[in-house]
C-alpha positions as CSV (number, residue, x, y, z in Angstrom):
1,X,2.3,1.3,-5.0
2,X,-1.4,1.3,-3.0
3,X,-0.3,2.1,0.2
4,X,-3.7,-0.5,1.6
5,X,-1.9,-3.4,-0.9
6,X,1.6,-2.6,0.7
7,X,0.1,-2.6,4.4
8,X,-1.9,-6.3,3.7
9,X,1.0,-7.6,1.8
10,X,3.4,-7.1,5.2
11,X,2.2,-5.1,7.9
12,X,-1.4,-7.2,8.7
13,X,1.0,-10.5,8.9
14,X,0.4,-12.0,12.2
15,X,-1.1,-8.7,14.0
16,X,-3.5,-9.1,16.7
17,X,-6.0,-6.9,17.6
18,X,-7.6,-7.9,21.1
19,X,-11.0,-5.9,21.9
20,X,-12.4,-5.3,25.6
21,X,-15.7,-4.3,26.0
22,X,-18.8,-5.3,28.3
23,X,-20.8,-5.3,25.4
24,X,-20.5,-8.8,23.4
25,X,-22.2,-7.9,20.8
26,X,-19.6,-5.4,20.1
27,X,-16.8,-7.7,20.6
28,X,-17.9,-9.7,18.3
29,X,-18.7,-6.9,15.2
30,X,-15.4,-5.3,15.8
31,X,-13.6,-9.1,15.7
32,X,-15.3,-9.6,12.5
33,X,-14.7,-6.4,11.2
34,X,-10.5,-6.7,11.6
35,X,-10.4,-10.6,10.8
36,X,-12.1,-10.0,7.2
37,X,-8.9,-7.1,7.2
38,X,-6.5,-10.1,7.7
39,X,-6.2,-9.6,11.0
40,X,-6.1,-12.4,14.1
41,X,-8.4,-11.1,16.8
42,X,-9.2,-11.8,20.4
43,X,-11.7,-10.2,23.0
44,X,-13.0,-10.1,26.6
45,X,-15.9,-8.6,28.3
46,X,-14.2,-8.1,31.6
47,X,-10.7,-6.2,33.1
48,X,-9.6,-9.3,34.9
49,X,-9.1,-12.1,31.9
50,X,-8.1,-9.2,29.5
51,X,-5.5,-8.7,31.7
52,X,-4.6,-12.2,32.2
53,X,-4.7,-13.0,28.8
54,X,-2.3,-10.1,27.6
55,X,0.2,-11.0,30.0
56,X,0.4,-14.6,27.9
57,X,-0.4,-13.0,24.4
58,X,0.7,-9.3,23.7
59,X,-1.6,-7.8,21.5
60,X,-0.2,-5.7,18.3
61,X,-3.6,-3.1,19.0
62,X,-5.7,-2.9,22.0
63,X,-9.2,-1.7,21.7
64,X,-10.9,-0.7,25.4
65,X,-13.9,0.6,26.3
66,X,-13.3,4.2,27.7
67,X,-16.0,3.0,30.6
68,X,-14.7,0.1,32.4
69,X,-15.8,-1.1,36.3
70,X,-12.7,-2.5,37.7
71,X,-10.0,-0.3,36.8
72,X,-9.8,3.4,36.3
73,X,-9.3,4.6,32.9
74,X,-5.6,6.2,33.4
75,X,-5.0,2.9,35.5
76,X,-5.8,0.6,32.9
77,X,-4.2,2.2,30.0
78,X,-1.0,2.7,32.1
79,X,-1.1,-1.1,33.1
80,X,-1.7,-1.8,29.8
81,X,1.4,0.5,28.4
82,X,3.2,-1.7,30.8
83,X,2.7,-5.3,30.0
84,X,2.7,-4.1,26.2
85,X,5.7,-1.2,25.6
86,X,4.5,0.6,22.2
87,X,1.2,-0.8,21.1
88,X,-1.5,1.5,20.1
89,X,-4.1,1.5,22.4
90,X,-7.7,3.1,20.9
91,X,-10.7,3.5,23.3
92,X,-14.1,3.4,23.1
93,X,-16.7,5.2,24.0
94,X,-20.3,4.8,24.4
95,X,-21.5,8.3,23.9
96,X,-19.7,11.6,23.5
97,X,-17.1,12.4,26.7
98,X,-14.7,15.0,25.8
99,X,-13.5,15.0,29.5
100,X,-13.3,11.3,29.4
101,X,-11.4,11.6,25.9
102,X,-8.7,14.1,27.2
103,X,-7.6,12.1,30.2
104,X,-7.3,8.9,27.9
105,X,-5.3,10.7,25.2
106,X,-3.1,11.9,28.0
107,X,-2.8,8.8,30.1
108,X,-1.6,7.3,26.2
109,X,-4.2,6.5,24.3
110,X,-4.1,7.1,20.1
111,X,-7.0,7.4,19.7
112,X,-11.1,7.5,21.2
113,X,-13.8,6.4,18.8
114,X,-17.0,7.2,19.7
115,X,-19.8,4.9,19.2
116,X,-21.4,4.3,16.9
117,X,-18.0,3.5,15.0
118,X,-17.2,4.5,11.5
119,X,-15.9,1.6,10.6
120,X,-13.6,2.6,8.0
121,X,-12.3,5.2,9.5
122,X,-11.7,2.8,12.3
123,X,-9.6,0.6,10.3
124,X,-7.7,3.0,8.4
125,X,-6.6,4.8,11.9
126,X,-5.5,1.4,13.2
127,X,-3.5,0.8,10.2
128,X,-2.1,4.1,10.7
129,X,-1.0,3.1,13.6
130,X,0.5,0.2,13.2
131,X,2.5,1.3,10.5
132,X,4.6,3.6,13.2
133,X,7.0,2.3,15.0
134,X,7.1,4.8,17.7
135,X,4.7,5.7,20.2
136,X,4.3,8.2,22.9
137,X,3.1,6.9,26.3
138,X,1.3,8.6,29.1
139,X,1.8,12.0,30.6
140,X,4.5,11.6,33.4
141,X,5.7,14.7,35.5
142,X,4.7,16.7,32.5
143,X,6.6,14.9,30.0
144,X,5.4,11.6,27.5
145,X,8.1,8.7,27.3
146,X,8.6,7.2,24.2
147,X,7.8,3.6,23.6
148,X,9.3,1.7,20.7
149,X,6.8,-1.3,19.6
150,X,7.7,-4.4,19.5
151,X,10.4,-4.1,22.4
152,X,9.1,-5.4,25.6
153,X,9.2,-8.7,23.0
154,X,13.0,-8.8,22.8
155,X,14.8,-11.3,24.6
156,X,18.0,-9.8,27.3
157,X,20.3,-11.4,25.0
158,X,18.6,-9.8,21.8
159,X,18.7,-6.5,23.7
160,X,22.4,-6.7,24.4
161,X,22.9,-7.2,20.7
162,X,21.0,-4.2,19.8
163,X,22.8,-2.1,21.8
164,X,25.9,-3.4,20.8
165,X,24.4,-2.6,17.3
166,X,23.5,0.7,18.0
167,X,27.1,1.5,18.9
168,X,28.3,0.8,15.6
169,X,29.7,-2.7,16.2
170,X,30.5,-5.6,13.7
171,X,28.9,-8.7,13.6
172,X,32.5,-10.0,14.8
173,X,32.7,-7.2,17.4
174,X,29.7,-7.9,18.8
175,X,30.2,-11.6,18.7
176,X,33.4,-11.1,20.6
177,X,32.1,-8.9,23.3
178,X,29.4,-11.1,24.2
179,X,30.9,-14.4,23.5
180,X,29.6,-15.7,20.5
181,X,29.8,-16.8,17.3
182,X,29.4,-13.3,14.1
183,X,26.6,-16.2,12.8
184,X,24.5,-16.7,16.1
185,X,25.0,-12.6,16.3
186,X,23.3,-12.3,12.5
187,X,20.7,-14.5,13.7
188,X,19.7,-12.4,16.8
189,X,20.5,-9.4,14.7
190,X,17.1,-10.7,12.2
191,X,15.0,-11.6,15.3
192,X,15.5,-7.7,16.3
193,X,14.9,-6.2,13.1
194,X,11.5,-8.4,12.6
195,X,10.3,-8.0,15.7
196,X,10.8,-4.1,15.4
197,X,9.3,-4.2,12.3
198,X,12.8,-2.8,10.6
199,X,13.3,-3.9,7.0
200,X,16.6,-3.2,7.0
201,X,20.0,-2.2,9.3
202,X,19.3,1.6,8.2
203,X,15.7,1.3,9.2
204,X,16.6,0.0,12.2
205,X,19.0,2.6,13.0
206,X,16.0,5.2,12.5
207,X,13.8,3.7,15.3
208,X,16.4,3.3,17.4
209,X,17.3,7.4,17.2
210,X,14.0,8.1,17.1
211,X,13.4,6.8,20.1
């Protein structure tokens, strides 16, 4: 099976990619770019509403200008790592800066495209990365934290039934530690493995190792 007919057919289902750059008119190539790949898009030209607007809306793939006034590059990708545990962040930049592209690959970026953008190159590495479940974050006392996406999007309660998962429980096991009834624990059981991005229990179990 075309691996490009596989990803539209699933993966591209809901995604949102949300651009920040000064520059509008790049905003707005870049948001036509992903939305005629199926994607939803969004984009801001400034730190401040990017920020506010993640916090309401968690992107699936940030894109960020590697120059950016209000916040310092290994600020704003750690902020965003925060509000957004797992999603791929790529940066921009306006010309060449290997410098600039070290320090963002180590504060947790995937990738840094330099302008002007290969655009199908650009697509294929976002697709790339959104077809892995498992990130690594930023450099922290010389180690990188691994970041499962999808997860800062689970509910406490949902949490609580992965774990209970994860230690080889029953729906009925689970249901009886927690209080509730094997159905209502199959139901949280599906939110998990959608919002994980598992097809099934066994990929599940993989992300949940891996991580």
């Amino acid at each position: 099976m075309n691996q490009d007919i596989y990803y539209h057919s699933y993966h591209n289902r809901d995604r949102l990619v949300h651009i920040i750059d000064g520059d509008q008119g790049t905003c707005e190539a870049l948001s036509v770019l992903f939305r005629l790949e199926g994607f939803q898009t969004q984009s801001s030209t400034d730190e401040h509403s990017f920020f506010a607007t993640i916090e309401r809306n968690p992107p699936d793939v940030v894109i960020l200008n590697l120059v950016i006034d209000a916040y310092p590059t290994q600020e704003a990708l750690l902020k965003i790592k925060d509000i957004c545990i797992g999603t791929p962040v790529f940066m921009l930049a306006d010309t060449p800066d290997v410098l600039g592209a070290v320090s963002a690959m180590k504060s947790g970026a995937t990738d840094v495209i330099t302008k002007p953008v290969d655009t199908e190159q650009f697509v294929r590495a976002v697709k790339e990365a959104l077809r892995r479940d498992v990130h690594l974050g930023a450099v922290q006392g010389g180690r990188r934290p691994i970041e499962i996406r999808g997860f800062n999007q689970l509910t406490p309660r949902e949490r609580e039934v992965l774990q209970l998962i994860s230690n080889g429980q029953s729906n009925k096991e689970a249901g009886r530690d927690l209080g509730i009834s094997p159905r209502t624990i199959e139901v949280h059981r599906a939110r998990v493995m959608e919002k994980l991005g598992a097809r099934n229990t066994a990929d599940l179990m993989r992300i949940v190792l891996t991580s």
